[in-house]
Residue frames as qw, qx, qy, qz and C-alpha x, y, z in Angstrom:
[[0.365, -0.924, 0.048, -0.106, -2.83, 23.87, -13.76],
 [0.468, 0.575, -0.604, 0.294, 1.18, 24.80, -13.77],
 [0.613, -0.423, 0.503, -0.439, 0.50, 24.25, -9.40],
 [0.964, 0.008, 0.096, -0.249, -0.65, 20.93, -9.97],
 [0.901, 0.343, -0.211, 0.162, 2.24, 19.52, -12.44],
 [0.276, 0.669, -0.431, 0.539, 4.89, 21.32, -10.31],
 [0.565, -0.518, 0.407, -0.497, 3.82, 20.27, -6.90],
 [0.986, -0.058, -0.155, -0.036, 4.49, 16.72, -7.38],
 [0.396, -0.721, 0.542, 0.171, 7.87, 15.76, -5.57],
 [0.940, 0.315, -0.132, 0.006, 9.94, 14.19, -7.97],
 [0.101, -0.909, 0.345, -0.211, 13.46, 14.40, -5.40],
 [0.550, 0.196, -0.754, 0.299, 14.34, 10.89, -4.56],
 [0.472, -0.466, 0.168, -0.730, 11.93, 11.15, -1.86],
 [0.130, -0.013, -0.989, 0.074, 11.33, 8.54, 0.63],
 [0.640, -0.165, -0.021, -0.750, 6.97, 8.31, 0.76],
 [0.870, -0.323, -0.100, -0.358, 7.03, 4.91, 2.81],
 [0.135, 0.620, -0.649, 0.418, 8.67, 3.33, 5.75],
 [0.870, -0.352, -0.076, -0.338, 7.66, -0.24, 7.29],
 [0.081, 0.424, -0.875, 0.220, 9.70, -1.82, 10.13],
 [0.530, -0.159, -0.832, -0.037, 8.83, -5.95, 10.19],
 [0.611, -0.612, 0.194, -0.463, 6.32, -5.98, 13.88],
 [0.984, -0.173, -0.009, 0.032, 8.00, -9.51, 13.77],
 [0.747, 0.080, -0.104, 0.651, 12.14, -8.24, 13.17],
 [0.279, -0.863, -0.094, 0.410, 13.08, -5.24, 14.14],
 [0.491, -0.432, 0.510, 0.559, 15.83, -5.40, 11.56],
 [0.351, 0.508, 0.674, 0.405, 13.49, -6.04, 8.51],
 [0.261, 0.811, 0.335, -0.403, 12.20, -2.77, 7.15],
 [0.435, 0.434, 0.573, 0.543, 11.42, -1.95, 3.76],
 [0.003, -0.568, 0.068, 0.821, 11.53, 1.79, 2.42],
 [0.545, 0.549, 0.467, 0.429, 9.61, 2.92, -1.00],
 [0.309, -0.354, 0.119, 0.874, 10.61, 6.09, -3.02],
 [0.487, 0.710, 0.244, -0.446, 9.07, 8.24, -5.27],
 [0.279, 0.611, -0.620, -0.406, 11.96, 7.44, -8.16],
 [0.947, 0.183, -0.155, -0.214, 9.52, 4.03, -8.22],
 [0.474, 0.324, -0.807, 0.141, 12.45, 1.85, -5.41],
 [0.874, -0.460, -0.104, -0.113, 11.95, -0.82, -2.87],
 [0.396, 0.515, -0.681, 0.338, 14.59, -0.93, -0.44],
 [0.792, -0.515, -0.046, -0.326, 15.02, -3.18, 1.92],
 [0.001, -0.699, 0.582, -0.415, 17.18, -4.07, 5.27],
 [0.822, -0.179, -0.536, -0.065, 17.68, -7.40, 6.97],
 [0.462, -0.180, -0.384, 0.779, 20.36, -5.51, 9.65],
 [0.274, -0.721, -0.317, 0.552, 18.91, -2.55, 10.98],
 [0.065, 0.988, -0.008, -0.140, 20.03, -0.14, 8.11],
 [0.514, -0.507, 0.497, 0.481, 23.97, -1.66, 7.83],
 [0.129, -0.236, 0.666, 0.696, 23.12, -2.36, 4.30],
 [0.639, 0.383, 0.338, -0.575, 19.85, -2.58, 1.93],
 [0.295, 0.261, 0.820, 0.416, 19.02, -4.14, -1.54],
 [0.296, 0.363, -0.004, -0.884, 17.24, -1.95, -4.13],
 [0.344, 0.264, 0.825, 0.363, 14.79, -3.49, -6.23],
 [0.062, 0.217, -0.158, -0.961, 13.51, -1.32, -8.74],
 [0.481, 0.250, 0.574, -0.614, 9.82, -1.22, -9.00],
 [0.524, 0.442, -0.488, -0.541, 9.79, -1.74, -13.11],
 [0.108, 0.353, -0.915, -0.164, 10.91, -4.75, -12.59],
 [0.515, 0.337, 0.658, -0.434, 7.22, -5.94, -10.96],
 [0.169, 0.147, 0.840, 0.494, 5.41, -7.50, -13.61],
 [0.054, -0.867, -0.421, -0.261, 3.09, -4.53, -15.52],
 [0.245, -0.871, -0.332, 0.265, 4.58, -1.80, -14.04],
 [0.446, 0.842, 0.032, 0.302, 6.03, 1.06, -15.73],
 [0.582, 0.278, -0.209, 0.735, 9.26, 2.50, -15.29],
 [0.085, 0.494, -0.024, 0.865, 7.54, 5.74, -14.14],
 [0.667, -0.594, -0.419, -0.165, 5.49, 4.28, -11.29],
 [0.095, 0.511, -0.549, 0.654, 6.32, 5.38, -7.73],
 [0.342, -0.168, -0.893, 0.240, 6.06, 3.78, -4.35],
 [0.205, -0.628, -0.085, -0.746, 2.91, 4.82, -2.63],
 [0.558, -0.561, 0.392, -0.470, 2.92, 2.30, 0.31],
 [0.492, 0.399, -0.764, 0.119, 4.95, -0.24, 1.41],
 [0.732, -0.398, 0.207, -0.512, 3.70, -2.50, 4.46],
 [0.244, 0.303, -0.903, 0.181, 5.54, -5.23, 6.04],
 [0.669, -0.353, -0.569, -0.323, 3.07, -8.34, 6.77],
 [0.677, -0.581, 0.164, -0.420, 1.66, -8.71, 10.64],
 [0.911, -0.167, 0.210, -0.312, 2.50, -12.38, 10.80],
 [0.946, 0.163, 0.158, 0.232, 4.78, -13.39, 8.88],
 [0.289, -0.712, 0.223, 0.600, 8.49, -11.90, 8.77],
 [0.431, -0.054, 0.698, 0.570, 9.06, -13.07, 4.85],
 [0.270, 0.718, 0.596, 0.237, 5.61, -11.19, 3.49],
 [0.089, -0.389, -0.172, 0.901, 5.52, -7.47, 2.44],
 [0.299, 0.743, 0.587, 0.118, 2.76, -6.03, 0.26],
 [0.399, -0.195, 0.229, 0.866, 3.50, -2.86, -2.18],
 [0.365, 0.793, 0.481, -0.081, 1.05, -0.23, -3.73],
 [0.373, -0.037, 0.357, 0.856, 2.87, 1.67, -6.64],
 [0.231, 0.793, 0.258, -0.502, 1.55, 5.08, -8.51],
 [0.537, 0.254, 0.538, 0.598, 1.53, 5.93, -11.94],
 [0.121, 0.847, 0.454, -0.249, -0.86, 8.87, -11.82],
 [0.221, -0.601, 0.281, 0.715, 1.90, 11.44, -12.78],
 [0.040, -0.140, 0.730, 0.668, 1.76, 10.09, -16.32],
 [0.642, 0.175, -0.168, -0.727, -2.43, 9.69, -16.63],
 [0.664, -0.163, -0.703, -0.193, -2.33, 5.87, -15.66],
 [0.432, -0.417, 0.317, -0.735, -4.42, 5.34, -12.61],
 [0.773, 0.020, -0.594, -0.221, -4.38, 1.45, -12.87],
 [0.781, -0.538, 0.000, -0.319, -4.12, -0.45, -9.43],
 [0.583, 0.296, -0.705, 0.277, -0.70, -1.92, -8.77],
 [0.662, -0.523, 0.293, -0.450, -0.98, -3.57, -5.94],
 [0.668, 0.341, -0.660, -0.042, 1.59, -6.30, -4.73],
 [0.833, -0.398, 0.137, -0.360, 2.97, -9.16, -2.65],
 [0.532, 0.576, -0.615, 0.084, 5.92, -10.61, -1.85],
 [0.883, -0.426, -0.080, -0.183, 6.24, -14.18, 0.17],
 [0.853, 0.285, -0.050, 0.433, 10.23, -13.63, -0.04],
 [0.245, -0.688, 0.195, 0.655, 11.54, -10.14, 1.42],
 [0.226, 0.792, -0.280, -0.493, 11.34, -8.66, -2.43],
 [0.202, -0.263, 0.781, 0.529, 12.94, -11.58, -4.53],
 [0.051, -0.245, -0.862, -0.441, 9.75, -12.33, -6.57],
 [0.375, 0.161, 0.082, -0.909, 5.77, -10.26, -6.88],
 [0.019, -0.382, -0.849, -0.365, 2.44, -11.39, -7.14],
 [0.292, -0.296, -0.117, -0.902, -0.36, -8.59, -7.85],
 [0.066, 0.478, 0.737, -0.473, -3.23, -8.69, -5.70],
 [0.334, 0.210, -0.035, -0.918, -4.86, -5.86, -7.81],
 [0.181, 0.179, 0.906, 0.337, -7.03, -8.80, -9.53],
 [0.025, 0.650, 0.760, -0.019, -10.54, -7.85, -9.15],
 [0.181, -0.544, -0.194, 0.796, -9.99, -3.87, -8.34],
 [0.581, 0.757, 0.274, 0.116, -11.70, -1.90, -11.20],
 [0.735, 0.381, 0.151, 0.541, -8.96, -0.64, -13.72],
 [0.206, 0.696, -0.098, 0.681, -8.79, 2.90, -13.39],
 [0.759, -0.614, -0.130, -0.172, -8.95, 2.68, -9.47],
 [0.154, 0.748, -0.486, 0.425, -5.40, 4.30, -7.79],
 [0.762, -0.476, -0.437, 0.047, -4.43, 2.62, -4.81],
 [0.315, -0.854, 0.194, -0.367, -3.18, 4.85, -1.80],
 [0.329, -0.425, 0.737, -0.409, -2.63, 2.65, 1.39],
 [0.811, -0.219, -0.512, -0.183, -2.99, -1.34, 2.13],
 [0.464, -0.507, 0.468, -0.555, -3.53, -2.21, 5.79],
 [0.599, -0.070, -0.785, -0.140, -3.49, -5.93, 7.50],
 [0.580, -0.753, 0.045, -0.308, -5.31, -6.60, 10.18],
 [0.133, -0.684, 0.609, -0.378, -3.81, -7.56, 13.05],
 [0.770, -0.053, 0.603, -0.200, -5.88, -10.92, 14.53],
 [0.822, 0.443, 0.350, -0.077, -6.70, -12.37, 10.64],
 [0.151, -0.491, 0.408, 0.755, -3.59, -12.38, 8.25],
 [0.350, 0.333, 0.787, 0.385, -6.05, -12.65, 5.21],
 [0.155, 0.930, 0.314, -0.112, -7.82, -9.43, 5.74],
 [0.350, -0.133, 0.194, 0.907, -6.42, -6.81, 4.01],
 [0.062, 0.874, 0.279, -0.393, -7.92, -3.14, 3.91],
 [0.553, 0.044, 0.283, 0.782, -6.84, -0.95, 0.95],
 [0.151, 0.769, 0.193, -0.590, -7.61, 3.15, 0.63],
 [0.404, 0.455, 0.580, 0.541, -8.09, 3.77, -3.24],
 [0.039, -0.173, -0.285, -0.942, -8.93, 6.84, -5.67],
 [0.485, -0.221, -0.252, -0.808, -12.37, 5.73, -5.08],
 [0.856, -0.367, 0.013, -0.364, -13.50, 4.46, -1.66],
 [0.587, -0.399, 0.616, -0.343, -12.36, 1.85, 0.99],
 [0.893, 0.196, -0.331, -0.233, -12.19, -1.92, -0.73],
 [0.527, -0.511, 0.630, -0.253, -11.23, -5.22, 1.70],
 [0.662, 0.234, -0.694, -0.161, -10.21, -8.70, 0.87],
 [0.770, -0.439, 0.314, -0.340, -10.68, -11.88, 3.27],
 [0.945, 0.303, 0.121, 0.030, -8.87, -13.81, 1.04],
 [0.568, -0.384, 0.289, 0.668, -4.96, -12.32, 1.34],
 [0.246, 0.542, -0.427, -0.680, -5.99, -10.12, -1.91],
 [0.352, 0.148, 0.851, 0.362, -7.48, -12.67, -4.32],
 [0.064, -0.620, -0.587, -0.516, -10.63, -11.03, -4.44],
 [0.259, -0.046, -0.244, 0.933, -11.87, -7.41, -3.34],
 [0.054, -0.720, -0.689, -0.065, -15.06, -6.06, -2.00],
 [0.075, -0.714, -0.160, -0.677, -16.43, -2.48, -2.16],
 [0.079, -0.195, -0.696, 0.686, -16.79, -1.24, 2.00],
 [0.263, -0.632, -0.452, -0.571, -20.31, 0.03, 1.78],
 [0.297, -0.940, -0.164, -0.037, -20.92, 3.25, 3.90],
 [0.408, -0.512, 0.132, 0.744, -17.48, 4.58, 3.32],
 [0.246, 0.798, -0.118, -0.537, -17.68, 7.55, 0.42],
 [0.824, 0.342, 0.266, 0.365, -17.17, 6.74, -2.72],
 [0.042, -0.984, 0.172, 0.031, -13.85, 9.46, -2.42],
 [0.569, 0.429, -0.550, 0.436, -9.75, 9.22, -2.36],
 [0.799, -0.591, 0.075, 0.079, -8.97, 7.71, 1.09],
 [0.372, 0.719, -0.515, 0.281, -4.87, 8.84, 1.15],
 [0.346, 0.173, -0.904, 0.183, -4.47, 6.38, 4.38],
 [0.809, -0.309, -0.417, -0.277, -5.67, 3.84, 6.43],
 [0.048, -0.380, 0.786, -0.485, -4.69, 2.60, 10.27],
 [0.787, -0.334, -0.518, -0.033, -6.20, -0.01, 12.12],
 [0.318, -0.447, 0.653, -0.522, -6.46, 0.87, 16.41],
 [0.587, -0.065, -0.801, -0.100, -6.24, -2.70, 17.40],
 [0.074, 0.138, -0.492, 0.856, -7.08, -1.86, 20.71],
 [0.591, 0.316, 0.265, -0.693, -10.85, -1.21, 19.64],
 [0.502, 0.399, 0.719, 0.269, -10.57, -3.12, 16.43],
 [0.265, 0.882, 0.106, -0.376, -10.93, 0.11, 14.22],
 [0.540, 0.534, 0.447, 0.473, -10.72, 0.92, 10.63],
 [0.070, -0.808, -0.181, 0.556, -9.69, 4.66, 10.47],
 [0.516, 0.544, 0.494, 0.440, -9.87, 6.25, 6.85],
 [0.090, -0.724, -0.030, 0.683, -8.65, 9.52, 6.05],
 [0.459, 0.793, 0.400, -0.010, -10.11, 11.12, 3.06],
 [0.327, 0.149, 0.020, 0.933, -7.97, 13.93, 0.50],
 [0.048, -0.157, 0.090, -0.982, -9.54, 17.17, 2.33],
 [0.487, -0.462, -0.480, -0.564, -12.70, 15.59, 3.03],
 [0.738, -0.516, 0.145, -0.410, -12.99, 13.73, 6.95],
 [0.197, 0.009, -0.980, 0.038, -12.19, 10.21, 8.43],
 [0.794, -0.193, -0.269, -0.510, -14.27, 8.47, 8.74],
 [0.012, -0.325, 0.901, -0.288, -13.89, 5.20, 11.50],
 [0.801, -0.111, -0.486, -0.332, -15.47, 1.92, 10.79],
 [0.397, -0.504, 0.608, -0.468, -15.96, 0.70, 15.00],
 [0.552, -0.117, 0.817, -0.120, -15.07, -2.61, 16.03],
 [0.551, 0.344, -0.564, -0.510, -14.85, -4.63, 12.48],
 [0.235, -0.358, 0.859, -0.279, -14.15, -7.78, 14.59],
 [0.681, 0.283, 0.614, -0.280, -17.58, -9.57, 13.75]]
């Protein structure tokens, strides 16, 4: 479908925007021309680090969410996209540095298996929530290892939020629902 291949933004777009909960000054920007930028002043100046450079990841990959860690000002975590080109592999990263150096988290995630959005909670900084091509999939373990959510669709979740308030999980589906997993806390 000509719709389909034409509808993709390919403009130098910014498609994610996290400011540190712990600096105010940190915040990290991804693009769809596959950059991480990122600010240590407020925006006075940034650092670009082009997303190829992650280890495995194609030139053509774009940023799909960028997420600056709860807890710690020096962690951000990165989910890149390849889809444009027919690879639908998981990049999924982690950086314990503000951007100078990546370790994947996609380990376990099955291969073909997009990733969307990655959430952290808020109380636990090991949990991490990620919305995929197919279904909801959590890690107690800071990303080492990733579990299926059973009773969320097996569907494309485009993003995730966490009301910390209630402790809620709040999944939004492409065109389908949300869905809201109540009080995860136990």
């Amino acid at each position: 479908n000509p719709w389909d291949v034409y509808a993709m933004s390919n403009y130098n777009s910014i498609t994610s925007l996290s400011e540190s909960p712990i600096d105010a000054k940190l915040i990290y920007a991804g693009t769809d021309d596959g950059l991480i930028q990122i600010t240590e002043n407020g925006g006075e100046s940034w650092t670009k680090i082009e997303a190829s450079t992650l280890s495995g990841v194609p030139k053509t990959a774009f940023v799909n969410d960028i997420k600056a860690d709860q807890h710690d000002a020096n962690v951000v975590y990165v989910a890149l996209d390849n889809h444009k080109y027919g690879d639908f592999k998981p990049y999924l990263f982690k950086s314990i540095n503000k951007g100078k150096t990546w370790t994947s988290l996609s380990n376990n995630l099955p291969e073909k298996t997009l990733v969307w959005r990655i959430v952290q909670d808020h109380v636990s900084p090991e949990l991490l929530f990620t919305g995929t091509e197919f279904g909801i999939y959590f890690s107690n373990t800071g990303g080492s290892k990733w579990h299926k959510l059973k009773g969320a669709p097996t569907i494309s979740f485009r993003d995730l939020a966490i009301q910390k308030r209630e402790n809620d999980l709040v999944g939004a589906s492409f065109g389908r629902s949300f869905y809201v997993l109540d009080d995860y806390s136990v």
